[in-house]
C-alpha positions as CSV (number, residue, x, y, z in Angstrom):
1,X,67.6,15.2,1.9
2,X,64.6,14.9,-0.9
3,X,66.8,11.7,-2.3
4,X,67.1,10.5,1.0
5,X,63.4,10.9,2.2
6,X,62.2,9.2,-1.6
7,X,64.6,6.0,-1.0
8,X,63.3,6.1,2.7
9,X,59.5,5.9,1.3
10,X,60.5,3.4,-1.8
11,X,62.1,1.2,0.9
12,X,58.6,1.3,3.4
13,X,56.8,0.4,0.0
14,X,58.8,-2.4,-0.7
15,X,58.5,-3.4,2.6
16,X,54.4,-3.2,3.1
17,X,53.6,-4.7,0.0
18,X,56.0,-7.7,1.0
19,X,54.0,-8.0,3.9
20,X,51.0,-7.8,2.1
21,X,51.4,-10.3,0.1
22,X,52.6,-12.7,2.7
23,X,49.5,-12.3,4.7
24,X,47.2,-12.8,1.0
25,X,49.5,-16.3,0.8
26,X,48.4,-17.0,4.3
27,X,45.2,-16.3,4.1
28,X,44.6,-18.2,0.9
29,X,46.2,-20.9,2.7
30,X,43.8,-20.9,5.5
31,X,41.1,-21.1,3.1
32,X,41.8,-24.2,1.3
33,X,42.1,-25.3,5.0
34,X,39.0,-24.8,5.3
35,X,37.5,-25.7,1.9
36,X,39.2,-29.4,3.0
37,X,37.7,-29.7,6.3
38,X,34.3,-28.8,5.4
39,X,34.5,-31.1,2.3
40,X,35.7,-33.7,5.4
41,X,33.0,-32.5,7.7
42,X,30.0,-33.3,4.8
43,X,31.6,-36.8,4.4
44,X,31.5,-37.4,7.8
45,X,27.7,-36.9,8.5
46,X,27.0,-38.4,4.8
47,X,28.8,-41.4,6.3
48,X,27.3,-41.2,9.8
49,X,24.2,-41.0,8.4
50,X,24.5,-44.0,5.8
51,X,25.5,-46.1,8.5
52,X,22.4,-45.1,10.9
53,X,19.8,-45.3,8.2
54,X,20.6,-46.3,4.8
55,X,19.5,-49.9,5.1
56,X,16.3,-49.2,7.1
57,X,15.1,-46.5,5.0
58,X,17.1,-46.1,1.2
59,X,14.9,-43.5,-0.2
60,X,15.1,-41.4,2.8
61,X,18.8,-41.8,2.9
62,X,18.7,-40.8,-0.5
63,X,16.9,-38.0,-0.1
64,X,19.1,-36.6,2.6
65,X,22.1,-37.7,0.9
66,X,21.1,-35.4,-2.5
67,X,20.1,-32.2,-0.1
68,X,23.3,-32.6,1.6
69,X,25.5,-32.7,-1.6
70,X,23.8,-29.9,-2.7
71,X,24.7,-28.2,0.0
72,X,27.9,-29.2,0.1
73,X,28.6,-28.6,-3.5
74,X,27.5,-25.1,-3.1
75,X,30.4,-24.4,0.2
76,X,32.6,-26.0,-2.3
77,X,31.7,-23.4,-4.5
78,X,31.8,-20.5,-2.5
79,X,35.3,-21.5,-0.9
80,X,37.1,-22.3,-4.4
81,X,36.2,-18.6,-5.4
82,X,38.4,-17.9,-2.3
83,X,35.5,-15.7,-1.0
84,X,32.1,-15.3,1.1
85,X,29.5,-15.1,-2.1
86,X,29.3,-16.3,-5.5
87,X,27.0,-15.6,-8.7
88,X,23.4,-16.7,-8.8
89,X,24.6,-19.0,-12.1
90,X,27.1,-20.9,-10.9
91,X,25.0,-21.3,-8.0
92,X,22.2,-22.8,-9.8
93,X,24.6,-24.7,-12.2
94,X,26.1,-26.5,-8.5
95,X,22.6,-27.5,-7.2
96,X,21.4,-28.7,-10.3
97,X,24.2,-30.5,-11.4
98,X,22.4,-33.9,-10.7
99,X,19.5,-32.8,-13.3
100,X,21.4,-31.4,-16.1
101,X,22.1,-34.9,-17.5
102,X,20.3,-33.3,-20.7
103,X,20.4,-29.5,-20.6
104,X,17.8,-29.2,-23.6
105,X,15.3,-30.2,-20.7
106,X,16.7,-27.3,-18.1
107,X,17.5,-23.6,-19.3
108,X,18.8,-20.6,-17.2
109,X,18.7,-17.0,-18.3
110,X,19.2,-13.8,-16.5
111,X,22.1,-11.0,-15.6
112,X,24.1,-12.4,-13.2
113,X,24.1,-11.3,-9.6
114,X,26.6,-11.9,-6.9
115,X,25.4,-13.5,-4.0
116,X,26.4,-13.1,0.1
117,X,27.1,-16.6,1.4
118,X,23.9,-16.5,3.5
119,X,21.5,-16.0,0.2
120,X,23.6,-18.4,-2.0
121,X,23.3,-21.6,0.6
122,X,19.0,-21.5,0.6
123,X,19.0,-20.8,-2.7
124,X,20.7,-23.3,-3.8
125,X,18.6,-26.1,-0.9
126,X,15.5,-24.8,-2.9
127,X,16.7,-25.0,-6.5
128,X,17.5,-28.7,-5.5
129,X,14.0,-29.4,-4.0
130,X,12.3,-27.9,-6.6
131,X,14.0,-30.1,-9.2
132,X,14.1,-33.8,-7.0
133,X,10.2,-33.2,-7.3
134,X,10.3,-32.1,-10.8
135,X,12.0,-35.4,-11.4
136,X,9.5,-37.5,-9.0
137,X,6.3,-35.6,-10.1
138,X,7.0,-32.8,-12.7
139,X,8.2,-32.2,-15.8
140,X,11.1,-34.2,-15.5
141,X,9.4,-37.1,-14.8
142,X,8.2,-37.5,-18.6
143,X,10.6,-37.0,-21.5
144,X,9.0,-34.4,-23.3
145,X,9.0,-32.0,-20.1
146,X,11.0,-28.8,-19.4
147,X,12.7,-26.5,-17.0
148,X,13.0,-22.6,-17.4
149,X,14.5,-20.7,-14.5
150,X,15.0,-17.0,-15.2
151,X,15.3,-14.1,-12.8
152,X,16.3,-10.2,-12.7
153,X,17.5,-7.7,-10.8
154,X,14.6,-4.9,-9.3
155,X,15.3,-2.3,-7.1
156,X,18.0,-4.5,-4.9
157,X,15.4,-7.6,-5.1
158,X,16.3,-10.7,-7.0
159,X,13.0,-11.7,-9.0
160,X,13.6,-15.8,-9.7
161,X,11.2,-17.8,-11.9
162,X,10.9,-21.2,-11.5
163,X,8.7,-23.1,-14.8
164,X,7.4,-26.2,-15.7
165,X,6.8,-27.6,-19.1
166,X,5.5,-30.6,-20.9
167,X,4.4,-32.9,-18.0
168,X,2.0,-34.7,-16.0
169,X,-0.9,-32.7,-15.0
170,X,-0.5,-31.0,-11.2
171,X,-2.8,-30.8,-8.4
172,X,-2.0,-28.2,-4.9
173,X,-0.7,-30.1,-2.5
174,X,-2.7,-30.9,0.6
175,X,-0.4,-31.0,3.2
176,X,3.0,-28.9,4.0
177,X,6.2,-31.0,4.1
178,X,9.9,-30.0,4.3
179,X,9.9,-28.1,1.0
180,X,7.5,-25.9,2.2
181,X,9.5,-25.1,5.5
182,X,12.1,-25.0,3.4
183,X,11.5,-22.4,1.0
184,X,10.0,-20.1,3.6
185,X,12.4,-20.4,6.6
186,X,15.9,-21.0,4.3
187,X,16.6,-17.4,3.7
188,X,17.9,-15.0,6.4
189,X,15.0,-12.3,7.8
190,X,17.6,-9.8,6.0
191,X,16.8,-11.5,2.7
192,X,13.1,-10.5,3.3
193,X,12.2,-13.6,1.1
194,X,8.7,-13.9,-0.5
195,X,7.5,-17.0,-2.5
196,X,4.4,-17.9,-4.3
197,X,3.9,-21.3,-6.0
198,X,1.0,-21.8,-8.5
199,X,-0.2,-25.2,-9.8
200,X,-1.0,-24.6,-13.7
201,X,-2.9,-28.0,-15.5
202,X,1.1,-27.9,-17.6
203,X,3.1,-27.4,-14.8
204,X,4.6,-25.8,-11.5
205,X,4.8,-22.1,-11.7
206,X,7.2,-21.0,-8.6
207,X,8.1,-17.4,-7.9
208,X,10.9,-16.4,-5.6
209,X,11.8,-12.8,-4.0
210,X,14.6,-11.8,-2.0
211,X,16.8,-9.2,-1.3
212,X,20.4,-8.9,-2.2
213,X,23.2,-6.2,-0.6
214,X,25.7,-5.0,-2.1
215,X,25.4,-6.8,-5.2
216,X,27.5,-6.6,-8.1
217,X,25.6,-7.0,-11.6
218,X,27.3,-8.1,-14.8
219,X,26.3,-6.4,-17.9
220,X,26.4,-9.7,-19.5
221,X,22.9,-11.7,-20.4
222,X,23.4,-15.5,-21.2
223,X,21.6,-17.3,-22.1
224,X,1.9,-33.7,-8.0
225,X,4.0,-34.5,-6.4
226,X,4.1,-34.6,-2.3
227,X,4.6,-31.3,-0.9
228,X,8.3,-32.9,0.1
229,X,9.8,-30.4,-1.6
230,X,8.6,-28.1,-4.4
231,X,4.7,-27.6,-3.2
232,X,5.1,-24.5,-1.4
């Protein structure tokens, strides 16, 4: 009866992780479902929009068409992890992936966090905007300038600095543009995000707060313009 009753539970086993893994095939099928239409879905607006626009205006079109790869390359991001976050270095790796022609000029360093889908897509909107207008108007504009992001983990915060090096001297901006509205509406009210941008004579000094649930830390530590974008 005890021989019987093991080969009984053996056999439900067998049978549940069977099921298991068939659901975990169709489920990873449904995702790179999805990762292919919303690859299909940015094409389609970049394409609606370079049809409606891109004549009459090029460097707005250009400007819209850089947010919304950024954008888009972060999705791609989070769906190829087969998952709803990723970490806070390969997201600033995807939106700066236009700027890193020379990475001398850009360095990241901090402990990397994982991020929830809904604090990894503004984050990555604002790393872009901050560096389009380090490129226009910033340090990036001269060859001698420099980028050093950094950030930490406090008390379930993320603490991300955002510093500029080497270039032309900055001035506050006098009027609010989308980078503004940007960096304070991007985040979810669960983020509880708080930013602060100062204009040093050597560069853009731009602090970023927000805070992260459930995070998972890594013990590992690697290493002017308009106010269109950065002038917050």
């Amino acid at each position: 009866a005890v021989g019987a009753a093991l080969d009984n539970l053996l056999d439900e086993l067998v049978c549940r992780r069977t099921k298991n893994e068939k659901a975990e095939e169709e489920r990873m099928l449904l995702v790179r479902e999805l990762a292919h239409r919303v690859k299909n879905g940015f094409a389609l607006v970049q394409a609606i929009a370079r049809q409606t626009f891109a004549r009459s205006d090029p460097s707005q079109y250009k400007c819209f068409s850089e947010r919304l790869t950024a954008l888009a390359s972060t999705y791609v991001l989070i769906l190829s992890k087969e998952s709803s976050a990723a970490q806070i270095r390969q997201v600033i790796g995807s939106a700066l992936r236009a700027h890193l022609a020379d990475p001398d000029r850009i360095s990241h360093d901090g402990r990397d966090v994982v991020l929830a889908a809904d604090f990894a897509l503004p984050l990555s909107l604002i790393l872009h905007e901050l560096a389009t207008n380090a490129t226009k108007y910033g340090s990036l504009s001269v060859e001698e300038g420099k980028v050093t992001i950094s950030w930490k983990e406090e008390d379930g915060r993320v603490v991300l600095l955002w510093q500029e090096s080497g270039g032309p001297a900055v001035a506050t901006p006098t009027r609010r543009g989308f980078g503004t509205v940007l960096i304070e509406r991007a985040f979810p009210a669960a983020a509880q995000a708080t930013s602060n941008a100062e204009f040093h004579p050597d560069g853009l000094v731009f602090r970023l707060s927000f805070r992260v649930a459930e995070q998972v830390l890594s013990p590992d530590v690697h290493g002017g313009r308009d106010d269109e974008g950065a002038h917050a």
